[in-house]
Every structure is written in structure tokens, then in C-alpha cells.
N, C-alpha and C positions, 0 to 999 in steps of 0.2 A: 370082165366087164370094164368098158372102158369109162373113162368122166363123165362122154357125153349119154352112153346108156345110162346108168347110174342117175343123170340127171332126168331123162325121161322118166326112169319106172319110180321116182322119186325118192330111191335111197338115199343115204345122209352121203357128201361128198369126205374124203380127206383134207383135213383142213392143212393149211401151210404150217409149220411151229411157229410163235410168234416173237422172236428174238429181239425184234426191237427195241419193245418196251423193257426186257431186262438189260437190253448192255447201257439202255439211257438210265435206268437203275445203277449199275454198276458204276455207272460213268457220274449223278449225282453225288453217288457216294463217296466218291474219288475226292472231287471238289471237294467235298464240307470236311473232311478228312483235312486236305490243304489246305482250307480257310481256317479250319483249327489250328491245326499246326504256326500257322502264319499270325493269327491273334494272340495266341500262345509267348510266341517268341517278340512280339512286340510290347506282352503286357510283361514279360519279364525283365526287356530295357524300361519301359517307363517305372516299375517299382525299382530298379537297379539302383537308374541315376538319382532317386528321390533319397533326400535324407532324413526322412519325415515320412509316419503310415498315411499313404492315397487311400483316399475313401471311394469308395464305392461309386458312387455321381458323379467325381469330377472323374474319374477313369472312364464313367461312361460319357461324359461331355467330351473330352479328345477322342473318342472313339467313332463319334457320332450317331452311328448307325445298326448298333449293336444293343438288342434288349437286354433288360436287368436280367434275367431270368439266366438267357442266354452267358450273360458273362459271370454271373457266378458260378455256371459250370465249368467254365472255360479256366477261371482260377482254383478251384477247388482240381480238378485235371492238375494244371501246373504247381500244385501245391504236393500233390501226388507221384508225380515229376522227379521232384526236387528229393524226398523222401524215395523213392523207391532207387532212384542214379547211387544213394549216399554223397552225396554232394557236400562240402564244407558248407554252402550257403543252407538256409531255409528262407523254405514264405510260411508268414506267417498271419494272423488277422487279428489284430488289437482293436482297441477301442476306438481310435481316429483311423481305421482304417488297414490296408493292406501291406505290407512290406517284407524286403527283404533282409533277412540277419545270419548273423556269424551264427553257429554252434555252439551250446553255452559249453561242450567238452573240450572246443578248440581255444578255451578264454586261454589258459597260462602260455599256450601259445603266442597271443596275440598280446599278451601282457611281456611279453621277451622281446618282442618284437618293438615295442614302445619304447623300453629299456635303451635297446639299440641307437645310438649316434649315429645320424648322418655325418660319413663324411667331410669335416669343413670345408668353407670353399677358399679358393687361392684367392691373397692377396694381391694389390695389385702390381707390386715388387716383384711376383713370384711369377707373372701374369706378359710382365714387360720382359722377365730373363726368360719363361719360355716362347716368346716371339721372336727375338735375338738369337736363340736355338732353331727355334723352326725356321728364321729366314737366312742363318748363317752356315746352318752346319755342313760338315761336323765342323765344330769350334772347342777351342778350350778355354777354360776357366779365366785367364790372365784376358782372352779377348773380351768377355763377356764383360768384367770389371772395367774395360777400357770403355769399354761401348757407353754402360749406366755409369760409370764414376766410383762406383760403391762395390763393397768387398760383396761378394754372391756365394760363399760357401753353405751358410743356412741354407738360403735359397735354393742352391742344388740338390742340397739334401731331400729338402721337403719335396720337389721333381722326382728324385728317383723314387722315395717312399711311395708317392702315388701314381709311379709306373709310368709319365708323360714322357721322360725323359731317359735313356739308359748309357751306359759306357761303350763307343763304335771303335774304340783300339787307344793310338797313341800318334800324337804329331811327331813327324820324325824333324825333331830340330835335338839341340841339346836341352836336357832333361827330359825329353821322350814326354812331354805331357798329356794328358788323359784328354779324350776328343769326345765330344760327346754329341746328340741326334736322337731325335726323338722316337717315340716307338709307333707302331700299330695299334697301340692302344688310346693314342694322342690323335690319330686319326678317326677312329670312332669316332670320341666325344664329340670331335668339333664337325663332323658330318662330312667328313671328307674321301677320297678314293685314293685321292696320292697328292704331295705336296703341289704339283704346279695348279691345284685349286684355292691354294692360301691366299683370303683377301688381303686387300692393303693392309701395312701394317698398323695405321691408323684404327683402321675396323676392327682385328684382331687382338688388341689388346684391350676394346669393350666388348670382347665375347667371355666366354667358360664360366658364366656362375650357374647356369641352368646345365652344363656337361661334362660334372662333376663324378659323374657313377663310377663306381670301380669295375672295369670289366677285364677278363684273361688275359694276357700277352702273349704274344707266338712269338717264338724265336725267329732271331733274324731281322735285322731292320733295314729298310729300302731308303737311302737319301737320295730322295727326288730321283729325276731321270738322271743325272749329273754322274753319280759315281756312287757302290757301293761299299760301305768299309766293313770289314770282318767285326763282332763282336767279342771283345775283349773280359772274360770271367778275372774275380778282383782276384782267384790265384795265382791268372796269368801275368799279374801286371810288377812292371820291378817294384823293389821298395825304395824308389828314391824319390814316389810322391806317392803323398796318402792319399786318399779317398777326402771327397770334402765333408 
């Protein structure tokens, strides 16, 4: 029997399934899933950058649009989050309110860490000899002293210790003196790709107290486009000039 009999002798027809309304189901659910997730990761920046517990109101005052109800859940979630990851941080809910903190097992941790000395930063002695290296090199020691006037063997030292500056071989005149260039790692701090980016020298000797971090050195050092010099180890070098 076909639809149209079926519709005479007044049997019930087969209905179509109704799909729609579930993939619009599906498809809400999808949303509020992403709009959590997205709330989620923006209440986590705002207690991040706070250093002081956000209370409740004023989270939901940058929020705007978002009910109390609603956003307690949403932190209670992210608080959940943070605790099930095992994460170093926690959220946590005090008395003024919501925030972010260390792990009270990671304290002697972070008490070593306080311990720890930054780095000092280059004076401005140490500052002007390695701009006379960076715009000279490779250069040796007697030039560098001619340039500033004043003996620079501290001064090198303290360079090589924090890695801006290394040994690129020896000038071939008599006494073969130690030539020096900076590294790859002089490159970093100061945000560069390769030397023909060095500002004026002007500019460069009011840079490096903010590009101070110790990072790796790769062997091998590139001076400029101009010319590359082999790297000299201190038990390749004669003994007829020390180290400074």
C-alpha cells in the first residue's frame, strides 16, 4: 500500500526521522562547550596577571555578560583543571577573592631560586670595549687600549666570562697576538641576525642592561660578511702571550 492509499483508508503514514532538531542539539552543545572553554582561558589570564585575590563582582564586571551563577561554575571547572593537569600553579578562593598560587610543595624550590643572583649588568667601560669589538673585529688587545686610552685586560676578562666575546685565532704580525670577535651569543642578547644590523655606535653603547641573560654558545663564530677566522682553544695558543 502506497502513501496515497494509506492516506485514504486513514492509516497512520510513516513519519520522516526528525534530525534536525538533534544536530541543532548537538551543534548548541558544541558552542557552550567552546564558550566554556574560552571563558575558561580568559579567567585564567585575568587571575594570572593579578597580584592580589579578584573577587567575584569585579570578574563579573569585566566580563559583562556573564551570570554569577554561571561563573562560579566556570571557575570551580578551572580550579578543577589546574588540580587534575597537576600543574605547579593552583587556583585557589580566599577571602578577597580568587587567585592564582605556587604549590606550597614547590616553596624550597622557589626559595633557591630567590637565593640565586642575577647576573650583573656590564659597566659602562666593559660596554664601550665590547662596541670597539663588535665594530672592529677581529681586533687585539693593544688596539682596543689605543682606541679608549686605558689598559682593558679586566675588561676582557669579564667579556669572555659572560660569553659576548671569545678568542677568533691570532694576528699574524710579531708576537702573534690573540684576535678577538664576538660570539653568537652577543648576537642574541642584543636582537640581532648577524653583524651588518649593529646600530650606530652611539646607540650601541646605550644598549645591553635589559640583554643581560646567559644563554648557550655554539661553536664557531661568523665576523660579519667580511671574513671568517678559525677559533683558537687557549691550548692551541703559544706561550708567548697570556690570556688577559
Amino acid at each position: 500500500m502506497d502513501d496515497m492509499d494509506k492516506l485514504e483508508s486513514g492509516e497512520p503514514q510513516n513519519e520522516a526521522p526528525m534530525t534536525e532538531p538533534a544536530a541543532e542539539g548537538e551543534e548548541s552543545a558544541r558552542l557552550q562547550a567552546l564558550e566554556e572553554r574560552e571563558l575558561k582561558a580568559i579567567l585564567e589570564s585575568l587571575l594570572f596577571v593579578s597580584a592580589e585575590p579578584v573577587p567575584l563582582e569585579r570578574l563579573m564586571v569585566v566580563l559583562g555578560t556573564v551570570s554569577k551563577s554561571e561563573l562560579k561554575q566556570v571557575l570551580q571547572s578551572l580550579r578543577e583543571d589546574f588540580d587534575r593537569e597537576g600543574r605547579g600553579l593552583q587556583m585557589v578562593e580566599l577571602a578577597g577573592g580568587y587567585q592564582i598560587v605556587t604549590r606550597a610543595e614547590h616553596a624550597p624550590w622557589i626559595k633557591r631560586l630567590a637565593k640565586v643572583k642575577a647576573s650583573p649588568k656590564l659597566s659602562r667601560s666593559a660596554m664601550e670595549s665590547l662596541a670597539i669589538i663588535a665594530y672592529k673585529q677581529p681586533i687585539v688587545r693593544a688596539e682596543i687600549e689605543q682606541i679608549r686610552g686605558v689598559e682593558v685586560s679586566t675588561v676582557l676578562r669579564t667579556l669572555l666570562e659572560r660569553k659576548l666575546i671569545r678568542m677568533v685565532g691570532r694576528k699574524d704580525v710579531p708576537g702573534r697576538p690573540i684576535m678577538y670577535g664576538t660570539t653568537r651569543l652577543f648576537l642574541q642578547q642584543f636582537g640581532l641576525s648577524d653583524l651588518s644590523q649593529l646600530p650606530p655606535l652611539r646607540e650601541f653603547k646605550e644598549l645591553g642592561e635589559a640583554e643581560q641573560a646567559m644563554l648557550p654558545v655554539e661553536d664557531g663564530l661568523q665576523i660579519g660578511e667580511r671574513e671568517t677566522v678559525a677559533t683558537a682553544s687557549p691550548d692551541e695558543l703559544p706561550e708567548s702571550e697570556s690570556l688577559p
